[in-house]
PDB file of N, CA, C and O in Angstrom:
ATOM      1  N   UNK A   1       0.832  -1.174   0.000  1.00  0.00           N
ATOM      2  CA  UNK A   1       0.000   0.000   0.000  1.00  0.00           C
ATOM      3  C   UNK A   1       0.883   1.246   0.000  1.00  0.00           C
ATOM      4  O   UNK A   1       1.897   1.229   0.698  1.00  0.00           O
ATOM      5  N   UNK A   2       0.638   2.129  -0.593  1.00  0.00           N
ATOM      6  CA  UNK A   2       1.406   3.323  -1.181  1.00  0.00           C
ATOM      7  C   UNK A   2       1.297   4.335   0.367  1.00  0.00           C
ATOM      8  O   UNK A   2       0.374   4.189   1.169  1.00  0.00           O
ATOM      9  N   UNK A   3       2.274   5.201   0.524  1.00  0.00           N
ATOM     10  CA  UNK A   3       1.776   5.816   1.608  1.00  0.00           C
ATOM     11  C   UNK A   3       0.872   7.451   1.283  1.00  0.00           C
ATOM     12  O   UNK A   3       0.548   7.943   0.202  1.00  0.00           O
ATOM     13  N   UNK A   4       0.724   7.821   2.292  1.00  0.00           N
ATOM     14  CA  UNK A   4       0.052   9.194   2.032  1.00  0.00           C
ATOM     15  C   UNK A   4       0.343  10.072   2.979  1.00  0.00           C
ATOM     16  O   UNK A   4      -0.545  10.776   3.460  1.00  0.00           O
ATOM     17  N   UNK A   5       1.470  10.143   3.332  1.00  0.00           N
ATOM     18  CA  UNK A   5       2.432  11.127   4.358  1.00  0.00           C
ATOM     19  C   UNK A   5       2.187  12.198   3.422  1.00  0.00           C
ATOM     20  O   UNK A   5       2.113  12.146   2.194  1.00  0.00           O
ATOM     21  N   UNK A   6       2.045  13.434   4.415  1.00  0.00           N
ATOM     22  CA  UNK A   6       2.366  14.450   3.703  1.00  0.00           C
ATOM     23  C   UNK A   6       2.590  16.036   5.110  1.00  0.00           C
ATOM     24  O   UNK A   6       1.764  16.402   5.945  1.00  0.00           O
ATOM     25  N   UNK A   7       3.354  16.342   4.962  1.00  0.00           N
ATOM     26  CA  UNK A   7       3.839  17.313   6.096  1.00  0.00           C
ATOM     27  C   UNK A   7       2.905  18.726   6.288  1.00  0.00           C
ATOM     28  O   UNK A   7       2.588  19.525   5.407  1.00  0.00           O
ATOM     29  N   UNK A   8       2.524  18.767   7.952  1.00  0.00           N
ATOM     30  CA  UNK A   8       0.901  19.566   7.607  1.00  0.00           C
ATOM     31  C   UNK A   8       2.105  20.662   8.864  1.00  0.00           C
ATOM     32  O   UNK A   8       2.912  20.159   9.646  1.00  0.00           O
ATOM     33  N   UNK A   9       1.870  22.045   8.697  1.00  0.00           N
ATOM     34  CA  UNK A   9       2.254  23.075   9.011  1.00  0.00           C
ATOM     35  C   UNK A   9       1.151  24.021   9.846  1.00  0.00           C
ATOM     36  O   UNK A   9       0.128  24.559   9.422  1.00  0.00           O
ATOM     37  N   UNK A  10       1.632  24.026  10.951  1.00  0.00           N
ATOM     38  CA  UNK A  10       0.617  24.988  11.765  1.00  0.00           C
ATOM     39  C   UNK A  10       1.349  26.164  12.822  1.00  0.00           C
ATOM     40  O   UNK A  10       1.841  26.066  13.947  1.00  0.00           O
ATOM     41  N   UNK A  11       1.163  27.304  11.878  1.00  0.00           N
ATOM     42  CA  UNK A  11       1.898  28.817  12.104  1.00  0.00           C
ATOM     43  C   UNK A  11       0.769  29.666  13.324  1.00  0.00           C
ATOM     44  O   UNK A  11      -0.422  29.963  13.232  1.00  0.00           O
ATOM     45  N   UNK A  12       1.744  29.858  14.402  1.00  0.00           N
ATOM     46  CA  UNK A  12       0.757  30.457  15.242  1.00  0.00           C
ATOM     47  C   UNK A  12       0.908  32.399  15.082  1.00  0.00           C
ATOM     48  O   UNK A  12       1.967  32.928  15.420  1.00  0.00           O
ATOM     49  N   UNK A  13       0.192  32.921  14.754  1.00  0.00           N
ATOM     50  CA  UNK A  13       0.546  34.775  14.756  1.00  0.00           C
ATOM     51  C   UNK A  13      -0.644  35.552  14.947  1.00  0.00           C
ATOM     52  O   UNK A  13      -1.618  35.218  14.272  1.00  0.00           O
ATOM     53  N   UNK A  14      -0.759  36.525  15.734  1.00  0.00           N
ATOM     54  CA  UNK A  14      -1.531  37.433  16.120  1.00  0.00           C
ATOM     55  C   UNK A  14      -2.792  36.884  17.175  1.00  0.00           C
ATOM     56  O   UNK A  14      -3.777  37.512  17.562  1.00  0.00           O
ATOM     57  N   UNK A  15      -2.387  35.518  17.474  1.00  0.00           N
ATOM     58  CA  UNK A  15      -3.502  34.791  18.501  1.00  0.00           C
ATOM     59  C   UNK A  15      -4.318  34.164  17.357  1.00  0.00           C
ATOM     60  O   UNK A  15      -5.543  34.269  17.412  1.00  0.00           O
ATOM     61  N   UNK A  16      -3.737  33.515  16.316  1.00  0.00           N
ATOM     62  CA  UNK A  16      -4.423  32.599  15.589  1.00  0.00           C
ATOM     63  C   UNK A  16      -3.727  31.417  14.869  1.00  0.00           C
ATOM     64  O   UNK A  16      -2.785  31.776  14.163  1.00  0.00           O
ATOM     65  N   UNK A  17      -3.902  30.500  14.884  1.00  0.00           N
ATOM     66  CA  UNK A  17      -3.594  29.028  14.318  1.00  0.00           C
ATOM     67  C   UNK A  17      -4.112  29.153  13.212  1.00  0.00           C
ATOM     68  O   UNK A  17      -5.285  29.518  13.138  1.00  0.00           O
ATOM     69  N   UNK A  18      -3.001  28.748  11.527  1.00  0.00           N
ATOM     70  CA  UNK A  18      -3.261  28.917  10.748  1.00  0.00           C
ATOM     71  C   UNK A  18      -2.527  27.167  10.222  1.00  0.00           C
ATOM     72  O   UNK A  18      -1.339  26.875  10.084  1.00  0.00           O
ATOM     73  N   UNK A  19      -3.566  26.419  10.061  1.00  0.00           N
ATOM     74  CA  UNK A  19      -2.558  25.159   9.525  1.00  0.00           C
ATOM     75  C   UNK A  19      -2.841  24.832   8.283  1.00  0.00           C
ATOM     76  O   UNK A  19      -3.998  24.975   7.887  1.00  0.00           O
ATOM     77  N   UNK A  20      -1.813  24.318   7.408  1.00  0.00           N
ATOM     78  CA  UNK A  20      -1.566  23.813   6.017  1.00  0.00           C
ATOM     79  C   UNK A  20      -0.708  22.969   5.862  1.00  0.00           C
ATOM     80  O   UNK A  20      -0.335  22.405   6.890  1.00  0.00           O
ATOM     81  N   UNK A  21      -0.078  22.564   4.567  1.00  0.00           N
ATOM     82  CA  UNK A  21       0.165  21.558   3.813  1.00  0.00           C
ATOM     83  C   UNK A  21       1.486  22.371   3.884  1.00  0.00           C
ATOM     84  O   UNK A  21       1.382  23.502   3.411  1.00  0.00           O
ATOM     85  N   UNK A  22       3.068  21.936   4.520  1.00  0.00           N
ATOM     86  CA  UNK A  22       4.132  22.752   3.909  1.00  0.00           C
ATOM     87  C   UNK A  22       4.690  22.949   2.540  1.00  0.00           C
ATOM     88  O   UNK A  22       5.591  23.717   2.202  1.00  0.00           O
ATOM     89  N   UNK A  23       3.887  21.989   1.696  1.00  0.00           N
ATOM     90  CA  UNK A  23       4.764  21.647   0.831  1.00  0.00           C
ATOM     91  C   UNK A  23       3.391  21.542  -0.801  1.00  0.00           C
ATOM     92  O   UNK A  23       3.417  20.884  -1.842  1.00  0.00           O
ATOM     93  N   UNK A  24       2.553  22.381  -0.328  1.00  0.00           N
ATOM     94  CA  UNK A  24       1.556  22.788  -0.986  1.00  0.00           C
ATOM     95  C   UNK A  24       0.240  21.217  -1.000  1.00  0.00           C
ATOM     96  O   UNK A  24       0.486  20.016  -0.889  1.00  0.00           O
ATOM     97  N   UNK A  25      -0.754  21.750  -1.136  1.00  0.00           N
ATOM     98  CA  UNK A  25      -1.635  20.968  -1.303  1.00  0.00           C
ATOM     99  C   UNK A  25      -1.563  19.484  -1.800  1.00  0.00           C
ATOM    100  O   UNK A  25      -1.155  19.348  -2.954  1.00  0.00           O
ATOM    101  N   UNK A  26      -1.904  18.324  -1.090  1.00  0.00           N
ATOM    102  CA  UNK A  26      -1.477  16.963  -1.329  1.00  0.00           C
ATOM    103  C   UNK A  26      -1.935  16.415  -3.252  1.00  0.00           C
ATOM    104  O   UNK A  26      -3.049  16.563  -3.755  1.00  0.00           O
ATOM    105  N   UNK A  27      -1.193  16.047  -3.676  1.00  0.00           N
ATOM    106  CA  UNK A  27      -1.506  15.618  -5.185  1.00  0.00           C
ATOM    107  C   UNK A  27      -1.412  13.798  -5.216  1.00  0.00           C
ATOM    108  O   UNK A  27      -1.002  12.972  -4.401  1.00  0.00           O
ATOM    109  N   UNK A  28      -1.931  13.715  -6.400  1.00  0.00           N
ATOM    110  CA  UNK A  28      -2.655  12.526  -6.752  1.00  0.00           C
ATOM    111  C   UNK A  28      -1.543  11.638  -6.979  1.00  0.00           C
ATOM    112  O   UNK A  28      -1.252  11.602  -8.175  1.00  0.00           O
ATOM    113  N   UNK A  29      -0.574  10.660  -5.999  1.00  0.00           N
ATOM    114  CA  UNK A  29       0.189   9.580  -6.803  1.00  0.00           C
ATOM    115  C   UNK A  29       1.688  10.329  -6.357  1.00  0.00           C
ATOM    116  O   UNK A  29       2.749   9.879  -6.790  1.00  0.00           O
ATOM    117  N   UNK A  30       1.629  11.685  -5.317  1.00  0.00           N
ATOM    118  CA  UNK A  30       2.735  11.881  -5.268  1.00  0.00           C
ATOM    119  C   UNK A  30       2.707  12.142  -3.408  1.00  0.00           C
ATOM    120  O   UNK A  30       1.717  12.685  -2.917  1.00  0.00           O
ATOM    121  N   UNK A  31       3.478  11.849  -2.819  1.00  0.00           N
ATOM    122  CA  UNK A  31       4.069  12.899  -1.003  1.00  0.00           C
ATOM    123  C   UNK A  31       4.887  13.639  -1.045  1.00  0.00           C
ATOM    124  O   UNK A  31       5.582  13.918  -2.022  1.00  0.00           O
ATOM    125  N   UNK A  32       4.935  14.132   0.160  1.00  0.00           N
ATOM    126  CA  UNK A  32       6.262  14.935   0.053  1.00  0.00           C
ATOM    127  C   UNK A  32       6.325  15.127   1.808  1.00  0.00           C
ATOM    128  O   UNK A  32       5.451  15.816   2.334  1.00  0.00           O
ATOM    129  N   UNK A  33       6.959  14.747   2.313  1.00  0.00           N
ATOM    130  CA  UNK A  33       7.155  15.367   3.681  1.00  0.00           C
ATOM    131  C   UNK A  33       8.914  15.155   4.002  1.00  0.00           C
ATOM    132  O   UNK A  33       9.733  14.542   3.316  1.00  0.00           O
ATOM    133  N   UNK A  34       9.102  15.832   5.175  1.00  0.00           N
ATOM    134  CA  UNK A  34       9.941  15.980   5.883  1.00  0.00           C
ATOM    135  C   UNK A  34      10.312  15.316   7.335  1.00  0.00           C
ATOM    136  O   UNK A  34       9.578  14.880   8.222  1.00  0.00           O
ATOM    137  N   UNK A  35      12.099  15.435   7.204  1.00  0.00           N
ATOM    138  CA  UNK A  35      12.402  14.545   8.436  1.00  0.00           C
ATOM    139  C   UNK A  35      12.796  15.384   9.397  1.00  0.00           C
ATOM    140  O   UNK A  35      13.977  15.727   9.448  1.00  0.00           O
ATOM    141  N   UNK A  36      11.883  15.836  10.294  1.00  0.00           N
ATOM    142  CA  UNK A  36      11.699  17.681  11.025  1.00  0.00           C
ATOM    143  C   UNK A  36      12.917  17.317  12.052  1.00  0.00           C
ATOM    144  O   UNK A  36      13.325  18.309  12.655  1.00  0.00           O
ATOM    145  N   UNK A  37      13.552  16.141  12.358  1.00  0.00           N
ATOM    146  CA  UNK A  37      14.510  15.876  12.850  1.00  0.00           C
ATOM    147  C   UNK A  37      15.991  16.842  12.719  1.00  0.00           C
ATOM    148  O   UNK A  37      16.752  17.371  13.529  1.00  0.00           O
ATOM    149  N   UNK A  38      15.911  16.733  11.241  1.00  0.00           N
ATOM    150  CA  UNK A  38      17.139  17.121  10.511  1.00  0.00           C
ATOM    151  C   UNK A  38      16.931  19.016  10.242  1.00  0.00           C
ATOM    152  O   UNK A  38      16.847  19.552   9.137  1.00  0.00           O
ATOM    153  N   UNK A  39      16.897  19.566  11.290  1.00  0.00           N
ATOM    154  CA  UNK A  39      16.654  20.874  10.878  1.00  0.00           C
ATOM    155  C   UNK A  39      17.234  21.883  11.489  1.00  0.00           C
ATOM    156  O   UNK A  39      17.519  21.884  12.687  1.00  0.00           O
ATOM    157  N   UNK A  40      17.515  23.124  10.424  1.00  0.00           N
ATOM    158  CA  UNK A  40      18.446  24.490  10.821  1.00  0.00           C
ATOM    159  C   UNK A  40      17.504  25.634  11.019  1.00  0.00           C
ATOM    160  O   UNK A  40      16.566  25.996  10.308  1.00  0.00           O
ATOM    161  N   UNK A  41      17.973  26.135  12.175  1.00  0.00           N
ATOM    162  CA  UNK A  41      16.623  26.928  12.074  1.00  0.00           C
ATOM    163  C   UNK A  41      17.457  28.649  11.816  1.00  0.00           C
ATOM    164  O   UNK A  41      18.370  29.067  12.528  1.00  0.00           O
ATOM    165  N   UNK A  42      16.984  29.227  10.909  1.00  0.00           N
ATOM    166  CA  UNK A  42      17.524  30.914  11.208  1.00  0.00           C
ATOM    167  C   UNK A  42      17.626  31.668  12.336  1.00  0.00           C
ATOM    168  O   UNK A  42      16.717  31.482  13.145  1.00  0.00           O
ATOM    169  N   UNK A  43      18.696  32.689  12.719  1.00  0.00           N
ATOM    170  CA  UNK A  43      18.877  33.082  14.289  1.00  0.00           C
ATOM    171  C   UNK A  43      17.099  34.021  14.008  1.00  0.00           C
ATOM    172  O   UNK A  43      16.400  33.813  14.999  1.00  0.00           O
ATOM    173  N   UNK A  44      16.696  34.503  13.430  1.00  0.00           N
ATOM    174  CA  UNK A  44      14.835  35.340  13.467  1.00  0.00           C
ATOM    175  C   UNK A  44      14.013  34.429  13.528  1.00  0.00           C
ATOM    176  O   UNK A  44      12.848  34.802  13.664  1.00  0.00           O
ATOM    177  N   UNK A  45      14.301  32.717  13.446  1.00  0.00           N
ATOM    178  CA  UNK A  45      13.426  32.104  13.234  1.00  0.00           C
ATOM    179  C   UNK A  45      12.302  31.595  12.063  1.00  0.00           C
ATOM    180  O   UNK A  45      11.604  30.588  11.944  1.00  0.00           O
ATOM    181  N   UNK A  46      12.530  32.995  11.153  1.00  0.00           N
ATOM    182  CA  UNK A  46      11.403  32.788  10.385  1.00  0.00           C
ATOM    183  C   UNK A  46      11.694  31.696   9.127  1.00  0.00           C
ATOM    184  O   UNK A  46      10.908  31.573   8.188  1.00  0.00           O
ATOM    185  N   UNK A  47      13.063  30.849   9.267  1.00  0.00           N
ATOM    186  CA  UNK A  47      13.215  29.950   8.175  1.00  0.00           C
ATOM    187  C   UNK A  47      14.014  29.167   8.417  1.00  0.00           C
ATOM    188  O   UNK A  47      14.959  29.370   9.179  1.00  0.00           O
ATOM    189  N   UNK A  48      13.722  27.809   7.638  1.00  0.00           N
ATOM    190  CA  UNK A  48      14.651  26.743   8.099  1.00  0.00           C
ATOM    191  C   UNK A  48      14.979  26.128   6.823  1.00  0.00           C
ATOM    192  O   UNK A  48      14.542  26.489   5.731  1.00  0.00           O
ATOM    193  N   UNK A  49      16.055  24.847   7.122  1.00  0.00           N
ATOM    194  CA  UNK A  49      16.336  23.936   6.202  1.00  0.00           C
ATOM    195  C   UNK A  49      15.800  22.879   6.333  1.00  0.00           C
ATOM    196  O   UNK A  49      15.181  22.728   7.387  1.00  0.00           O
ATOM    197  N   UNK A  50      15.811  22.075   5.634  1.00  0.00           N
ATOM    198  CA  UNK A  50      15.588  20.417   6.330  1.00  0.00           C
ATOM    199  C   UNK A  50      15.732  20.012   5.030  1.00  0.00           C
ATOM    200  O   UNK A  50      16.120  20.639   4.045  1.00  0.00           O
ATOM    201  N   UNK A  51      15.166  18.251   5.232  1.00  0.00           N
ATOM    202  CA  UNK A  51      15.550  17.400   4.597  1.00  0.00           C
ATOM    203  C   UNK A  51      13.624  16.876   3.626  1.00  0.00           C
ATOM    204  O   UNK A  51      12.566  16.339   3.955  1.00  0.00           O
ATOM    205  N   UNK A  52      14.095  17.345   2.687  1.00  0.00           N
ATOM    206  CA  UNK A  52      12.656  16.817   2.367  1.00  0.00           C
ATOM    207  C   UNK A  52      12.475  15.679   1.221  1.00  0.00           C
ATOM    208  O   UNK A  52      13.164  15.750   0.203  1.00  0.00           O
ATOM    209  N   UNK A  53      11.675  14.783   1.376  1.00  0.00           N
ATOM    210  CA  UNK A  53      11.179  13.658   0.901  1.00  0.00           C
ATOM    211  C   UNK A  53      10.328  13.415  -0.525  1.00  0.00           C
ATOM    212  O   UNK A  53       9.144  13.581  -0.233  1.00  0.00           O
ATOM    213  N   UNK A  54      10.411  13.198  -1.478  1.00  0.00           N
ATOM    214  CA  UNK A  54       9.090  13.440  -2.167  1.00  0.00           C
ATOM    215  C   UNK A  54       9.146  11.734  -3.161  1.00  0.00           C
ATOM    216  O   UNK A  54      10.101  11.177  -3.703  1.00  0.00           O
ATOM    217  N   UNK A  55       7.995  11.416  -3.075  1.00  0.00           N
ATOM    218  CA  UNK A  55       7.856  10.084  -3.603  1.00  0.00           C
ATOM    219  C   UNK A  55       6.956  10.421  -4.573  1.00  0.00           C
ATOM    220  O   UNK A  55       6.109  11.268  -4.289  1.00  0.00           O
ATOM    221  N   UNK A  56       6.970   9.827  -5.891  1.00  0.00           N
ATOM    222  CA  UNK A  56       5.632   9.922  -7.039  1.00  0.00           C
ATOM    223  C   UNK A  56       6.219   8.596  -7.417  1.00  0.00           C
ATOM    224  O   UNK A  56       7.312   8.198  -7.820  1.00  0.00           O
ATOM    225  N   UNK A  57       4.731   7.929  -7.044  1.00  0.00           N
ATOM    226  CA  UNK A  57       4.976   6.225  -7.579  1.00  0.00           C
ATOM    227  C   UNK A  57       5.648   5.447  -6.786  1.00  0.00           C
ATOM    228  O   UNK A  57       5.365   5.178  -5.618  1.00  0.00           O
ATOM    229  N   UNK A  58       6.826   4.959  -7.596  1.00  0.00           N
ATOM    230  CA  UNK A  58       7.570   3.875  -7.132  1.00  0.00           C
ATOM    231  C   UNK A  58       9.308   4.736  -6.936  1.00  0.00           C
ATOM    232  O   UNK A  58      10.294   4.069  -6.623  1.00  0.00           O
ATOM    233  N   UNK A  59       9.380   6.176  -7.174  1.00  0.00           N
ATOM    234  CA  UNK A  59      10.517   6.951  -7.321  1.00  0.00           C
ATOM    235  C   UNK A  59      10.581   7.951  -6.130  1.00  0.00           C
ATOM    236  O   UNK A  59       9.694   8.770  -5.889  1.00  0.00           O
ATOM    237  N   UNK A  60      11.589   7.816  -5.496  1.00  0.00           N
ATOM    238  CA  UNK A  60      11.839   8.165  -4.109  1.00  0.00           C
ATOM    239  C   UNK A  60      13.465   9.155  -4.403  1.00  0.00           C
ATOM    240  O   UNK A  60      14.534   8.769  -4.874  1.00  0.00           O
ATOM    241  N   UNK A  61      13.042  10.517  -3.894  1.00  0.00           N
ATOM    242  CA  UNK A  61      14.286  11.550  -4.190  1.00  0.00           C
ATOM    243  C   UNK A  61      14.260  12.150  -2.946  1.00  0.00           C
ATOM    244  O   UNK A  61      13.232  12.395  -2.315  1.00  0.00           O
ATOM    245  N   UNK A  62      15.762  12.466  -2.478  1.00  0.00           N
ATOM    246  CA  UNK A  62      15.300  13.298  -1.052  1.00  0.00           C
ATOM    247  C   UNK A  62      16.162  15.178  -1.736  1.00  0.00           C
ATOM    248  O   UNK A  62      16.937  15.334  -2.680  1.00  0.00           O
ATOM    249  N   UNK A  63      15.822  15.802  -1.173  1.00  0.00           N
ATOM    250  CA  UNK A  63      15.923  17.185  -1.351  1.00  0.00           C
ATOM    251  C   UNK A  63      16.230  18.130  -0.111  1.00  0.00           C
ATOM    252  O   UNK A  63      15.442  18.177   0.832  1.00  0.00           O
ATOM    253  N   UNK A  64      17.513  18.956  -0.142  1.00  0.00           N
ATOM    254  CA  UNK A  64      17.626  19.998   0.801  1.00  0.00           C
ATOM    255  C   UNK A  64      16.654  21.085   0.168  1.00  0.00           C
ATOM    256  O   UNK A  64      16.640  21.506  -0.989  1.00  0.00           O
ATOM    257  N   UNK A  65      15.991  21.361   1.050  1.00  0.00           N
ATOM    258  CA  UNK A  65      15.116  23.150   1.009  1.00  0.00           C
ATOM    259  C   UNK A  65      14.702  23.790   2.385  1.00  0.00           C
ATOM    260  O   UNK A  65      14.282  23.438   3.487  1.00  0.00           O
ATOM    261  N   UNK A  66      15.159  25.257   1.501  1.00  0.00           N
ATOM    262  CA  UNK A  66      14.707  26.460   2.803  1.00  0.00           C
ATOM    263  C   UNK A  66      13.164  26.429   2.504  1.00  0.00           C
ATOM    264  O   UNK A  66      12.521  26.570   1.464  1.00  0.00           O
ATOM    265  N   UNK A  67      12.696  26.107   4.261  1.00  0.00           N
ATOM    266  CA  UNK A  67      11.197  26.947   4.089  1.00  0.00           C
ATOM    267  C   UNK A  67      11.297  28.439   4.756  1.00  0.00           C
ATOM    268  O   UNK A  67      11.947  28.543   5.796  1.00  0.00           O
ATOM    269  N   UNK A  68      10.759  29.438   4.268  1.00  0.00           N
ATOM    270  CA  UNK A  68       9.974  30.194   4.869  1.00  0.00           C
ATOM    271  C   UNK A  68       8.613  30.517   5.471  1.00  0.00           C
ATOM    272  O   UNK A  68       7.524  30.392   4.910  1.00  0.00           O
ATOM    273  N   UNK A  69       8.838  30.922   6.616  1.00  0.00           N
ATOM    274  CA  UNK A  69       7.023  30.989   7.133  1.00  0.00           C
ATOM    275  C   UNK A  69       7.092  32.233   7.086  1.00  0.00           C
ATOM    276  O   UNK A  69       6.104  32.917   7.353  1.00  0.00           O
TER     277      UNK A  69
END
């Protein structure tokens, strides 16, 4: 069975919880998440690195990327 991981993001600001998909909205036949383990965070906080995952099918690639929140 195929998995359906997909990395969900929840930004807290101004006294409100705003949660999403980090890595944009889940698609048909593909994941993408992250190993939140592996992460740099900026001295402001507002961005990190990590290690991210993305599977479509049977093809498995891993990827360094900055997120910004």
């Amino acid at each position: 069975m195929a998995s359906r991981t997909q990395t969900v993001c929840a930004v807290y600001e101004n006294g409100q919880i705003t949660q999403t998909y980090l890595y944009g909205a889940p698609e048909t036949n593909t994941n993408r998440f992250s190993q939140l383990e592996t992460t740099a965070r900026s001295k402001d906080g507002k961005s990190f690195v990590t290690m991210m995952i993305e599977r479509t099918k049977q093809k498995k690639e891993a990827r360094i990327v900055w997120v910004t929140l």
